[in-house]
C-alpha positions in Angstrom: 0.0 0.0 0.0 1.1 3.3 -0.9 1.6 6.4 1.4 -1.1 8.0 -0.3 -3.6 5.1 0.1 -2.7 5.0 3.3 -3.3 8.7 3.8 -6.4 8.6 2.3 -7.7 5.5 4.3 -6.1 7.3 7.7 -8.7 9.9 6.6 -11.5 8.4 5.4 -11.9 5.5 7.5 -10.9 7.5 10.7 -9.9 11.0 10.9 -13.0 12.3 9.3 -15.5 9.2 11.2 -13.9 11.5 14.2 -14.3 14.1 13.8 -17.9 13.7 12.3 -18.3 11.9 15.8 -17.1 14.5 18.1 -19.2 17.8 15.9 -22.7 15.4 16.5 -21.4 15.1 20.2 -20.5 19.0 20.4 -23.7 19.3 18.6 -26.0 17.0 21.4 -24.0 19.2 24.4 -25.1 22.7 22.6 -28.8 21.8 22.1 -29.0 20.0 25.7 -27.9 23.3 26.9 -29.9 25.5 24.8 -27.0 27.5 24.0 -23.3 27.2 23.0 -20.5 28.7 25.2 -17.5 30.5 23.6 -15.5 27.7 23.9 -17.5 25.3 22.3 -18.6 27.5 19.6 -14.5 28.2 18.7 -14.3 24.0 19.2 -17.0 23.5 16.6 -15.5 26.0 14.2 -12.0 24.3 14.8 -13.4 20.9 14.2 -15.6 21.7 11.3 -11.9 23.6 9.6 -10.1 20.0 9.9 -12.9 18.3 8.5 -13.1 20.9 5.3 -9.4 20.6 5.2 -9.2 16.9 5.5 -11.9 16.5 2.5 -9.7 19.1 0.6 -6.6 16.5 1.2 -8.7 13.5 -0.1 -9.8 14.9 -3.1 -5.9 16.3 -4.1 -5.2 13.0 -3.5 -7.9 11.6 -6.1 -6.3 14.1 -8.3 -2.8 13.2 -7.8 -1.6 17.0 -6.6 0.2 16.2 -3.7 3.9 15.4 -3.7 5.3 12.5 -2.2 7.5 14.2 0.9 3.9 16.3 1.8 1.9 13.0 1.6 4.5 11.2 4.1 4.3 14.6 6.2 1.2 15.1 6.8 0.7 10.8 7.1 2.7 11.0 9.6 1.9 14.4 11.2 -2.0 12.7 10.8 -0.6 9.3 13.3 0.9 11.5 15.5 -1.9 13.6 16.5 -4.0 10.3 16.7 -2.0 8.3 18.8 -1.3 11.4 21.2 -5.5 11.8 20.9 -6.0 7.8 21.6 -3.5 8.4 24.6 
């Protein structure tokens, strides 16, 4: 498996799962409360940016745009923060 497959699957089959995960979750908290707190309003914007950004990296992948050194970057800049999250 390639770097890029395996960048993409990182993605798809987790990263964005997440992330989808933990925006319904922020979502649920908000509505509970009837309102959104500062913080959790900047968490949801944060969140919904690395979900627009990780769809943007999925689809130059698709295209073939990225180089090889930024797909091995960011694959394993993508493992890093996941395994410090999973911690």
């Amino acid at each position: 498996m390639t770097s890029a497959e395996k960048l993409k699957n990182l993605l798809e089959l987790e990263i964005i799962p997440d992330l989808e995960v933990a925006i319904d979750e922020l979502f649920a908290a908000i509505d509970k409360a009837k309102s959104a707190s500062k913080e959790q309003k900047d968490d949801l914007e944060e969140m919904r940016e690395m979900r627009t950004e990780c769809f943007s990296i999925v689809e130059e992948l698709g295209r073939d745009e990225l180089e090889e050194e930024e797909i091995e970057e960011l694959l394993a800049e993508l493992v890093d923060s996941k395994t410090d999250h999973d911690a």
